[in-house]
N, C-alpha and C positions, 0 to 999 in steps of 0.2 A: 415199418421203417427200420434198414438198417443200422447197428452202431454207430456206424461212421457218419451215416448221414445224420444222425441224430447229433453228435457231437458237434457236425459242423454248422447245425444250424443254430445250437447253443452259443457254440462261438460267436456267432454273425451276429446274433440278439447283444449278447455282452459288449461287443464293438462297440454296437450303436448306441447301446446306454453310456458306456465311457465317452462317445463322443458328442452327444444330447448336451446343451448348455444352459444351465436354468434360465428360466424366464427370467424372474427376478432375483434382483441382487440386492437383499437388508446392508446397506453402510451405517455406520454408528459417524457421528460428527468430525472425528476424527479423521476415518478413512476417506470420506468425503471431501474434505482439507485439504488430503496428500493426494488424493488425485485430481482436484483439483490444478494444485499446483502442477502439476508433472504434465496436465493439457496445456495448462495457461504457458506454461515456458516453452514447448512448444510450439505452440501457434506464434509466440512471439519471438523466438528463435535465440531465446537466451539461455544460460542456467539456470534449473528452478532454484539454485540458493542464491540468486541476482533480484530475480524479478518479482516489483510491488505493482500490483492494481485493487479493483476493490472484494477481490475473492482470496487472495494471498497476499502475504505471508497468512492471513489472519482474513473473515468474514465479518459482515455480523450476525449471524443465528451463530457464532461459538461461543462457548461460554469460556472463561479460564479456568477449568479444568481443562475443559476438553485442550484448550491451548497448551497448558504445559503440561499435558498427556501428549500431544502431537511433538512438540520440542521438549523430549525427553533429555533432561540435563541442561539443557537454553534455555529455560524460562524461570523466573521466578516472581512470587508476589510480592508487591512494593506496598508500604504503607506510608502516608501522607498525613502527616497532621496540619491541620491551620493553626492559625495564630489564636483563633476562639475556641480550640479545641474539638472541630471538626476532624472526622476521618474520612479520606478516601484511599482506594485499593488501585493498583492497578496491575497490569502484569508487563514482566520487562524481558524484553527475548532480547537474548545473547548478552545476556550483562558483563559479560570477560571478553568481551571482542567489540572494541568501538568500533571498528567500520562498519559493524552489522546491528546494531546495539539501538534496539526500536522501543517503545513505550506503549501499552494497549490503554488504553481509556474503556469507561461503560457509563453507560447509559443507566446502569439501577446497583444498589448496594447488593445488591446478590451477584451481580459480575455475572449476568447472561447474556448480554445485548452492548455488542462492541458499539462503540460512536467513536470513536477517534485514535488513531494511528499516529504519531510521530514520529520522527526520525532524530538523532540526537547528532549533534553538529558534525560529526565525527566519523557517520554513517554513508560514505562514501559508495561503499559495494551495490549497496540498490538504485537498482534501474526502473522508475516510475512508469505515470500511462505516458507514452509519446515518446520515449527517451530521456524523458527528464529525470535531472539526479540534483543532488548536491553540486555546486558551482557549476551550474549551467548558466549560460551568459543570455542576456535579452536575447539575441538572436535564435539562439538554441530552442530557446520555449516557442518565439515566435513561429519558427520553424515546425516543432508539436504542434500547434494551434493551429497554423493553417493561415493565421493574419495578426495584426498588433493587438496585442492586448492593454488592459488600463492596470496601472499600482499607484500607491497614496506616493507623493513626495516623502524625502527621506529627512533626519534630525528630528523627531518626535514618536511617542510611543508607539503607534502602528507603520511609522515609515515604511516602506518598500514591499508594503503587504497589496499581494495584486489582488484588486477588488471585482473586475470583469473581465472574462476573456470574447466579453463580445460574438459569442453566439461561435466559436473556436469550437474546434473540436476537443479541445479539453474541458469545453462547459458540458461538454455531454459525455459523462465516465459510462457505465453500466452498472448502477446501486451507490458507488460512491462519489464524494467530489474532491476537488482535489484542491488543496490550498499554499499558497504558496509567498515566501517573504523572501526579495533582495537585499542583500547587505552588499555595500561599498568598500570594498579593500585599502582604496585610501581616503576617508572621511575629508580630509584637507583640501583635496581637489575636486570637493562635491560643488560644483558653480551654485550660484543661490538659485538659479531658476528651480532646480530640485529639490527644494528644501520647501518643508514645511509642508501644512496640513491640507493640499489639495490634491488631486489626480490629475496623472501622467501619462498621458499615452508611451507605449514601450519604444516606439520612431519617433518619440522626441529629440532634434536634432542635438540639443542641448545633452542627451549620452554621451554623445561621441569622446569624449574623453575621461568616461567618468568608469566606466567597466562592471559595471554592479553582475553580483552573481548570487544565485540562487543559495540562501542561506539556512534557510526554514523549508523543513516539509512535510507534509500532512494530510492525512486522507479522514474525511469524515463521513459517515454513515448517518441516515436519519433513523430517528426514534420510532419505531412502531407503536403503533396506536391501541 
């Protein structure tokens, strides 16, 4: 074989290894996270620093570490005392930015196993499953769901928390569920029919002047067994 030809088959061989793409790909929890997100916004045609479902901002197989290893400089751990002297932990992304400014919950004092997500009043920027955000109006949600949904009457401690989306396509997330409370902007003009401790279908005629908008939001994970 001559040089030349030798050298060009060397060549040809290196190519193909440069362009050979491993089989597999080790992601640590983290990496798995961020691209996560970067498919999910996506497919959903938003910015991934917009969009909540039940794989982003946050999962549940992350633990917080891995979280505020992902949100490097946005996250930090919150400690809780109760009134008996109880602790719990939780971890709080974006705590210097209230539009974006969420609350992690867990499911075990070691902080491996997300269960609940909140949104703090103020958290405007995120775009939930369906569209739904912060002051989204009955219509809006209905509109996600696909048909009316049920929430408790409003003036007592669980008021405006919706209890069933009646088989809606917001009752069926992928891992998560999604929860959700109306407050009323002007309490004054809540007629009595919505008051108090029963459930409401969301076309109850009796809205029509009342305006309630999405005030509470929340995604919850179950517990692994």
């Amino acid at each position: 074989m001559g040089l030349k030809a030798g050298r060009l088959i060397v060549g040809v061989l290196a190519l193909a290894a440069c362009s050979r793409q491993p089989e597999h790909e080790e992601l640590g929890p983290g990496a798995v996270a961020e691209r996560a997100i970067s498919d999910a916004a996506m497919s959903a045609g938003v910015s991934e620093n917009n969009i909540l479902n039940c794989t982003v901002p946050v999962s549940k197989g992350l633990s917080a570490k891995a979280i505020t290893d992902i949100y490097r400089g946005q996250a930090r751990i919150n400690v809780i005392r109760g009134l008996e002297g109880e602790v719990s932990r939780t971890v709080v992304l974006y705590p210097k930015m209230p539009q974006r400014r969420g609350e992690v919950w867990f499911w075990d004092a070691a902080m491996t196993q997300v269960s609940d997500l909140s949104l703090a009043s103020t958290a405007t920027d995120w775009v939930g499953p369906g569209g739904v955000r912060l002051g989204a109006t009955l219509k809006d949600v209905e509109a996600a769901n696909g048909r009316p949904f049920v929430l408790m009457g409003f003036g007592w401690e669980a008021g405006g928390t919706v209890v069933d989306f009646r088989g809606g396509k917001l009752a069926h997330l992928d891992g998560c569920a999604l929860k959700l409370r109306f407050g009323v902007p002007d309490k004054a003009a809540l007629p009595e029919a919505l008051r108090g401790d029963h459930p409401l279908r969301s076309d109850d005629k009796a809205f029509a002047g009342a305006a309630p908008v999405v005030s509470e939001l929340r995604l919850t994970w179950p517990q692994e067994q």
